[in-house]
C-alpha positions in Angstrom: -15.9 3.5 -11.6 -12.4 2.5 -10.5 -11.3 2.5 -7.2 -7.4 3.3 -6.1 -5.5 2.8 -3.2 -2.3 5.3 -3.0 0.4 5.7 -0.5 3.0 7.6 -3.2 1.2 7.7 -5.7 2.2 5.1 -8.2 -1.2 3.6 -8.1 -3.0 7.0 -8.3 -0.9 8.0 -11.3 -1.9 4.3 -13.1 -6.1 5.3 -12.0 -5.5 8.4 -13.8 -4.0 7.4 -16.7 -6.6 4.4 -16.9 -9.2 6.7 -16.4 -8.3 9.3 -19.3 -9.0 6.4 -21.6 -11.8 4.9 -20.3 -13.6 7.8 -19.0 -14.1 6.5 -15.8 -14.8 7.9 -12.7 -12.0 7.9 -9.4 -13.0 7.1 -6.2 -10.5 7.1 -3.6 -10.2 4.1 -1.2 -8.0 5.8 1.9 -10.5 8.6 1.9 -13.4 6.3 2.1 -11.8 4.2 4.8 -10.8 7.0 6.5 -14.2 8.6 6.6 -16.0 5.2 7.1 -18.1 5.7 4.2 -18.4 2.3 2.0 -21.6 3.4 0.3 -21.2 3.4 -3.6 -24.4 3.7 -6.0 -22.9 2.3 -9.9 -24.9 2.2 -13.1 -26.0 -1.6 -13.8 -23.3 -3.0 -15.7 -21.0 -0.5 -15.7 -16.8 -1.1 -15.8 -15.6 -1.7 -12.8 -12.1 -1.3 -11.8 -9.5 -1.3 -9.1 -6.2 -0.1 -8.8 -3.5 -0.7 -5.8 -0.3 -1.2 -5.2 1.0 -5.0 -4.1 2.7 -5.2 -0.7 5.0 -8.2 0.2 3.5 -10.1 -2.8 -0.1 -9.9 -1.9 -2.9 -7.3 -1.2 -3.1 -4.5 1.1 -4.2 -5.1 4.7 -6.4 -2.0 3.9 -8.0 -3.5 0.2 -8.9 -6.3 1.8 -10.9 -4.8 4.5 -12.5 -2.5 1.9 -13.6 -5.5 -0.1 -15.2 -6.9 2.7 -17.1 -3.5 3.8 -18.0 -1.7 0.1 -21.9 -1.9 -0.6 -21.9 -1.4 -4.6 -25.4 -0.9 -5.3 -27.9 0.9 -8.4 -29.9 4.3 -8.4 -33.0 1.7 -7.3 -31.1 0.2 -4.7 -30.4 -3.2 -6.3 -27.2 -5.4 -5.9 -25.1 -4.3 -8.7 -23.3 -6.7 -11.2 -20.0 -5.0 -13.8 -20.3 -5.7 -16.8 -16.3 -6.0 -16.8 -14.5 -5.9 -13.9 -10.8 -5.7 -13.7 -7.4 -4.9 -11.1 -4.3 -3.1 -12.1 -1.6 -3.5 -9.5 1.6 -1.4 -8.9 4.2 -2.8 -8.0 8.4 -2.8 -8.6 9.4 -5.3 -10.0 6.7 -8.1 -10.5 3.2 -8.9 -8.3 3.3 -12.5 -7.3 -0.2 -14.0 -6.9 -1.5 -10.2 -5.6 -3.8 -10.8 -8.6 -5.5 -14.3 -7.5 -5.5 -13.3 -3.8 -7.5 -9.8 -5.0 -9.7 -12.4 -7.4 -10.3 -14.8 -4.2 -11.4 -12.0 -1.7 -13.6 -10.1 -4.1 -15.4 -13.1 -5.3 -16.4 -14.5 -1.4 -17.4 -10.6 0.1 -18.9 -9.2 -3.7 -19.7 -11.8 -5.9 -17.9 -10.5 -7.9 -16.0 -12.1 -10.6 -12.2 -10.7 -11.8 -12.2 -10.7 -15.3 -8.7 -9.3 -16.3 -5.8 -8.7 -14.5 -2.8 -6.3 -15.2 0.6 -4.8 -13.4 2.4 -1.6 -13.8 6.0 -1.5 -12.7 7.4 2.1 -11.4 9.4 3.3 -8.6 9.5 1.0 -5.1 9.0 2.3 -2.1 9.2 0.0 0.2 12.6 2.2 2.5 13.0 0.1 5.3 14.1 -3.2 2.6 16.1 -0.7 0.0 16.7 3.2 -1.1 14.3 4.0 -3.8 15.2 4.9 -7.1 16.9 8.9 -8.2 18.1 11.0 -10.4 18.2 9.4 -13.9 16.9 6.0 -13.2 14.2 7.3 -10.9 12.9 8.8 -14.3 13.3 6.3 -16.5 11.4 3.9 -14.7 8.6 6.6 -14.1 8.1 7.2 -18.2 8.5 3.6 -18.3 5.4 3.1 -15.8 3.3 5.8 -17.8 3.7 3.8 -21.0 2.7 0.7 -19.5 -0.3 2.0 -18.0 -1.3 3.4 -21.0 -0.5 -0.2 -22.7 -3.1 -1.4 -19.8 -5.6 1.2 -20.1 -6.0 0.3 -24.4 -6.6 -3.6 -23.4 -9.3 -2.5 -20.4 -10.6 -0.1 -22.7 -11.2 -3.2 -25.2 -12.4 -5.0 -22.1 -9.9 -7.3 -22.7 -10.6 -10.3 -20.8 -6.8 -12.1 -19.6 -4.5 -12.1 -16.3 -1.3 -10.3 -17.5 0.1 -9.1 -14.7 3.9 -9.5 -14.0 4.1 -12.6 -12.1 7.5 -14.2 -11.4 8.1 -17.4 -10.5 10.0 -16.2 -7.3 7.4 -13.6 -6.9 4.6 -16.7 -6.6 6.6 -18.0 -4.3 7.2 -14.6 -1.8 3.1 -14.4 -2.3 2.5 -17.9 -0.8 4.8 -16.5 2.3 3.5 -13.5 3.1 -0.4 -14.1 2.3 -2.5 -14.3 5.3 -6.4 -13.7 6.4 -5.2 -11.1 8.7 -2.4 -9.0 7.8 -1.0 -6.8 11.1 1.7 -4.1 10.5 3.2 -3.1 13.9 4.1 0.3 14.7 6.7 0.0 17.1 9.8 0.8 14.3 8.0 4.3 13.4 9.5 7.5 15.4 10.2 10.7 14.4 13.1 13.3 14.5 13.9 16.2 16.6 13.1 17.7 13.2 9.1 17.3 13.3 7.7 20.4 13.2 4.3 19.1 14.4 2.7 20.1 11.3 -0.1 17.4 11.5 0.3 16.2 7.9 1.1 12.4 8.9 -2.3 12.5 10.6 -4.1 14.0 7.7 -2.3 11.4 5.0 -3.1 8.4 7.4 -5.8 6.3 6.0 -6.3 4.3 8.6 -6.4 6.7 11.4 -3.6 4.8 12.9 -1.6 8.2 13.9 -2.9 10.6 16.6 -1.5 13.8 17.4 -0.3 14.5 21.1 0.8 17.6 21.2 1.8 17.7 17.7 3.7 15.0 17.5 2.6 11.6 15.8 2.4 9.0 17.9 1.3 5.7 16.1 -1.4 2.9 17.6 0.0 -0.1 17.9 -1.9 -1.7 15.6 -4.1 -0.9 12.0 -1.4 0.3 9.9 -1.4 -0.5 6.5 2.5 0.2 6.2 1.5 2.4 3.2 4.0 4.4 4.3 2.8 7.9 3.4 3.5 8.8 6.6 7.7 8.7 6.1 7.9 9.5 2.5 5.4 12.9 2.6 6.8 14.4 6.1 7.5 18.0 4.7 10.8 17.8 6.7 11.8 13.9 6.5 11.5 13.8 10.1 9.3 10.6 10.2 11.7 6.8 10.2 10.8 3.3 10.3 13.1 1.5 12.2 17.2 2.2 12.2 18.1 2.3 8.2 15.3 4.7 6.9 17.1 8.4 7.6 19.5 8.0 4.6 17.8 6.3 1.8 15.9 9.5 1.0 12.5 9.6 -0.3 9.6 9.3 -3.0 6.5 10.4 -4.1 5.1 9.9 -7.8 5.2 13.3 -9.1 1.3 13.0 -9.9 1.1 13.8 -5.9 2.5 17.3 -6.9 -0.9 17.9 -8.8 -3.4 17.8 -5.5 -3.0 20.4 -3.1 -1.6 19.6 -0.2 -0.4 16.8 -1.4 
């Protein structure tokens, strides 16, 4: 089974591709987190796999907390051990130590060994630092990404056992910064436009429940964001900004996002 994490899409695109080849089943971290439902049954020794994007050089607020909560067990109720175990991370231009910080956390909450370790570079998302990618070079780096997750998905498919991820020296660095036991995203730089048409679709793509609706407009708790940013980059009308630069660097989801209803 492989698990994803997905704010655009860029790590649901990898999963998928991963999957094709390795006939592995998809399960969907924000909706499980969303729902509070961290109940998983696994064949003994099957492949298990996880798929999320890096933010600020390390892991998601939102993976770790998942890694802590998930109960992996068998049909007969027994603690279940992979038989290969592996993380793919998306990312823009290289990971850091995402990759070791993933291998630390799953190892003291799961018991769980990491046994490879890849990277797929794609489009960045990240609004409120840059503008992400268009036109041309927008897809260019997406056929790029597709070709490199299928480069990933033949060496997990061999259950190739190596850490091969895109690391960068500066990116170790950044990772060594911005790792911490807790993680807090504050909310106070997301508002909307006099463009919201209180659709509700921030509230429904928010995977940690961090957005409430009053009246039908978001208003966002001050804390438990996972600054996935789904939120600004999949308001139908582009009403949604984080902080004072967002409203002109446009906006991006992996087309793979066009595939799910609603999405």
């Amino acid at each position: 089974m492989i698990f994803y994490f997905t704010g655009t899409g860029n790590s649901l695109a990898a999963a998928q591709t991963i999957a094709r080849a390795t006939g592995d089943m998809l399960a969907d971290i924000g909706a499980s987190y969303k729902r509070k439902d961290f109940d998983f049954t696994l064949e003994q020794g099957e492949q298990l796999g996880f798929v999320f994007p890096t933010y600020y050089w390390t892991t998601p607020a939102i993976v770790d907390t998942f890694v802590k909560l998930a109960r992996f067990r068998t049909g007969n109720r027994e603690a279940f051990v992979p038989g290969y175990c592996f993380a793919v991370i998306s990312c823009g231009r290289f990971v850091g130590n995402t990759a070791r910080v993933f291998e630390t956390r799953l190892l003291a909450s799961q018991g769980i060994n990491l046994d490879a370790s890849f990277s797929v570079r794609s489009v960045g998302n990240c609004t409120f630092l840059y503008a992400p990618a268009q036109g041309e070079r927008r897809e260019q780096i997406l056929a790029n990404a597709e070709l490199e997750a299928r480069r990933v998905a033949e060496r997990v498919r061999q259950r190739e056992r190596v850490h091969a991820e895109h690391r960068n020296p500066v990116g170790i660095l950044l990772s060594a910064a911005f790792e911490r036991d807790e993680k807090p995203c504050p909310t106070a730089s997301f508002h909307t436009l006099p463009t919201c048409i209180h659709c509700g679709r921030c509230a429904e793509l928010c995977p940690t429940n961090t957005i409430t609706l009053i009246e039908g407009a978001p208003r966002w708790a001050e804390m438990g964001c996972t600054r996935c940013l789904a939120c600004l980059h999949r308001c139908p009308t582009n009403s949604i900004q984080y902080g004072k630069r967002t409203e002109t660097r446009g906006r991006y989801a992996n087309p793979v996002l066009a595939e799910r209803k609603g999405a």
